[in-house]
C-alpha positions as CSV (number, residue, x, y, z in Angstrom):
1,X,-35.2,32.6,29.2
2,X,-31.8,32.7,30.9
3,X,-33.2,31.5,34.0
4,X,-34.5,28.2,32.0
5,X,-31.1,27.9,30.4
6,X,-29.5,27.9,34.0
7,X,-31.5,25.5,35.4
8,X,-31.3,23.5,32.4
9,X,-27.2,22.9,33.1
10,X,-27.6,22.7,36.8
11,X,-30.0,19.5,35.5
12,X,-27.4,18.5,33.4
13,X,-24.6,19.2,35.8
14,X,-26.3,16.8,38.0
15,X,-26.9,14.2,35.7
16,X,-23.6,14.2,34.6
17,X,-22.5,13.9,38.5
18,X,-24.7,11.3,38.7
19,X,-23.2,9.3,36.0
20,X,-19.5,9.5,36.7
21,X,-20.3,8.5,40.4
22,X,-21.6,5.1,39.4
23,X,-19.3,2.4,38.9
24,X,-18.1,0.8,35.7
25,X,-20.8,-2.1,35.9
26,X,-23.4,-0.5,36.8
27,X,-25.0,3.1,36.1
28,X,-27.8,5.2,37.5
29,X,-29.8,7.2,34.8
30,X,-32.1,9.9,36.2
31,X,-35.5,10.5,33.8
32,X,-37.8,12.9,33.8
33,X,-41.0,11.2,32.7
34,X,-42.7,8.3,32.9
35,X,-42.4,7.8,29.2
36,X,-38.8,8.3,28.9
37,X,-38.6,5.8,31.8
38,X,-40.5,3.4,29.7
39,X,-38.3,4.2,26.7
40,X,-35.0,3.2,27.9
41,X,-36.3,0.0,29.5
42,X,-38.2,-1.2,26.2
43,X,-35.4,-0.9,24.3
44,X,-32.7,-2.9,26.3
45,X,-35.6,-5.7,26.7
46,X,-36.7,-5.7,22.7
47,X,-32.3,-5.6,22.0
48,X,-32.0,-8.4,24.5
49,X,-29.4,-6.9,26.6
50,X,-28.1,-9.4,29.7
51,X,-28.8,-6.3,32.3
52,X,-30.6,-5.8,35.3
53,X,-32.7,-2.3,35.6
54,X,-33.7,-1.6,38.9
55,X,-36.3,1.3,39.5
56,X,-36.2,3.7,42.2
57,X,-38.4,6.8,41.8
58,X,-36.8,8.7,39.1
59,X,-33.7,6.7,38.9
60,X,-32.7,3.6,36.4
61,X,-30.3,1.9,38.3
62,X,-28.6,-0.4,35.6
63,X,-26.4,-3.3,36.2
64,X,-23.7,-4.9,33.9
65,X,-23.5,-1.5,31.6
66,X,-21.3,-2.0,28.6
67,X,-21.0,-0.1,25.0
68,X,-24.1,-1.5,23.3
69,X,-26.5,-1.2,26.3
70,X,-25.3,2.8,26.4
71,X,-25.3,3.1,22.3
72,X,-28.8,1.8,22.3
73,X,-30.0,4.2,24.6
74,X,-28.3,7.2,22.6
75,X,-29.5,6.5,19.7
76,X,-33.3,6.0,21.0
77,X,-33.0,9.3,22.7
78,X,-31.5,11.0,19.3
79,X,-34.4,9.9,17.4
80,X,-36.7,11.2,19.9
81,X,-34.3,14.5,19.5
82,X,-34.8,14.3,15.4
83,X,-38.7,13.7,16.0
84,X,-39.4,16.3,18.2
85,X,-37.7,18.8,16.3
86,X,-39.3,17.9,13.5
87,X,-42.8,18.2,14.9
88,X,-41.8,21.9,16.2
89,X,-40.4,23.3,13.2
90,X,-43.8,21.5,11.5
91,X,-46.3,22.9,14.4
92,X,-47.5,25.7,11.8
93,X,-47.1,24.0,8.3
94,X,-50.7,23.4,6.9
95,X,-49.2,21.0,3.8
96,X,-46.4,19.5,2.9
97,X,-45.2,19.3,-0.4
98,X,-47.2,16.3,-2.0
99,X,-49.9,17.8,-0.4
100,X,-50.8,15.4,2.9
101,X,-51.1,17.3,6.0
102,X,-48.3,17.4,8.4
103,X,-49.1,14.6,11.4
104,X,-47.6,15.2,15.1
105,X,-44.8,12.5,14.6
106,X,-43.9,9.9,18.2
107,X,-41.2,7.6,19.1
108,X,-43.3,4.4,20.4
109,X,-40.6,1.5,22.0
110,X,-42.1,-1.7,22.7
111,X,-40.1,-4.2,24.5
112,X,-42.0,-6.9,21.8
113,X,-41.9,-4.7,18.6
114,X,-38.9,-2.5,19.3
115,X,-38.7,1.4,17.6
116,X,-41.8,2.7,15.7
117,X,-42.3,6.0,14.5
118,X,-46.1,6.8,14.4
119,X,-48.1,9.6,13.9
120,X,-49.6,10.4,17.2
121,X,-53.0,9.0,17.4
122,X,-54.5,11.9,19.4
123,X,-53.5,14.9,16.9
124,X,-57.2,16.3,15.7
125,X,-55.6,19.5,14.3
126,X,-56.3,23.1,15.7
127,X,-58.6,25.3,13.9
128,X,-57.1,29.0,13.7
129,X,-59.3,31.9,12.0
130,X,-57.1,33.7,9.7
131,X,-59.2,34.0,6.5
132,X,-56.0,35.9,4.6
133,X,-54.3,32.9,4.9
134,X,-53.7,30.8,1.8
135,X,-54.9,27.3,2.6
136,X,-57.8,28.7,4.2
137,X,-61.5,27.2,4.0
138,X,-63.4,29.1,1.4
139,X,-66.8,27.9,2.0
140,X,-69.0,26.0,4.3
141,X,-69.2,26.4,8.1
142,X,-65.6,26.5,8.8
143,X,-64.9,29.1,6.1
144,X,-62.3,31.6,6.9
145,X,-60.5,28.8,9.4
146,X,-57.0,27.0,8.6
147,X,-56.3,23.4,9.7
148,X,-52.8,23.2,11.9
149,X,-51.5,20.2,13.1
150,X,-52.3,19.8,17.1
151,X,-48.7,20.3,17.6
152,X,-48.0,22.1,21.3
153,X,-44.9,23.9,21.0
154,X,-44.3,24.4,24.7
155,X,-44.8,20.7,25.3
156,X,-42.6,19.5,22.7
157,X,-39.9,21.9,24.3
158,X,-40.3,20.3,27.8
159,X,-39.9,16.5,26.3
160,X,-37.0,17.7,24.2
161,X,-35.6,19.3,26.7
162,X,-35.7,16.2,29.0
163,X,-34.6,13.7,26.0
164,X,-31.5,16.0,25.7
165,X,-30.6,16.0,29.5
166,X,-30.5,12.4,29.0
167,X,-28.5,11.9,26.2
168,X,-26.1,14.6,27.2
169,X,-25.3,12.8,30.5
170,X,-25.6,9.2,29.0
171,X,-22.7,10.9,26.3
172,X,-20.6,12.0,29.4
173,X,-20.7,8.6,30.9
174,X,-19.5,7.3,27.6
175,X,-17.1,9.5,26.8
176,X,-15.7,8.9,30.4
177,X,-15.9,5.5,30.2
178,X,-15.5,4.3,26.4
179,X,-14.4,7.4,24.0
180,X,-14.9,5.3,21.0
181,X,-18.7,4.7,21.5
182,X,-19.8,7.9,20.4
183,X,-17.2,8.6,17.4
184,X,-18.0,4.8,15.8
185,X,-21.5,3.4,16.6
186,X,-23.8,6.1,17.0
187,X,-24.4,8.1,14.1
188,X,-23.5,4.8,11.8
189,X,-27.2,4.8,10.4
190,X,-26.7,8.4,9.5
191,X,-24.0,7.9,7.0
């Protein structure tokens, strides 16, 4: 576990390297999937931003950077944050309270219809026998078997982990660049 923790801040070290190299009009943003990559460009098409985004391999090279471009791509990655913890402190809850199952929960950004939180299309639910368990079927073939949501933990920890590396090292470019961003626009909606 250490050993993932290390390597996690060597990541970030490098991100954050990566960011306060570029200059002021221009940025490079290092993702780590093809999703995330996806992410960021959808949302500063869909907010209109006046930017260039230039791809090379894992990089987001992005030109005319200023305050909203990097608060928009904060606050996508810290609902992807909120949603992904949600869905792994939910990947054993059978019900919720007003008794709907619990749904594997995904940030989808379309550069036409902008942030949508869905339930993921592809979550079937895992069967797990465990016939002591209270919301366990009583009859019928599956009898004995309890309905979880097809939540996989580890996977959720990789993405999160990656979402985190990138707003940590888009934070440090702000911070570096424009103290005020983080302090006044991003956590507005939270209020």
């Amino acid at each position: 576990m250490k050993r993932i923790f290390k390597t996690i801040k060597l990541f970030a070290l490098a991100f954050c390297v990566c960011m306060l190299f570029s200059c002021g009009k221009s940025v490079s943003i290092m993702t780590y999937n093809q999703a995330q990559k996806a992410r960021v460009k959808n949302v500063l098409v869909y907010n209109k931003h006046d930017v260039e985004v230039l791809e090379r391999g894992n990089f987001l090279t992005i030109n005319k950077v200023n305050k909203d471009v990097l608060t928009d791509i904060l606050q996508t990655e810290y609902l992807n944050i909120q949603l992904l913890l949600s869905n792994i402190n939910n990947a054993n809850t059978t019900k919720l309270r007003d008794g709907y199952e619990y749904k594997k929960q995904k940030l989808f950004v379309s550069d036409i219809t902008g942030i949508q939180i869905m339930e993921d299309p592809d979550t079937t639910g895992r069967l797990i026998y465990d016939p002591t368990h209270p919301e366990a079927v009583r009859t019928g073939k599956l009898a004995g078997f309890v309905k979880f949501p097809n939540i996989n933990v580890k996977e959720e920890y990789i993405e999160l982990i990656d979402s985190l590396q990138l707003f940590n090292a888009v934070a440090a470019y702000a911070r570096t660049h424009d103290a005020d961003i983080i302090i006044s626009e991003l956590f507005q909606s939270d209020k």
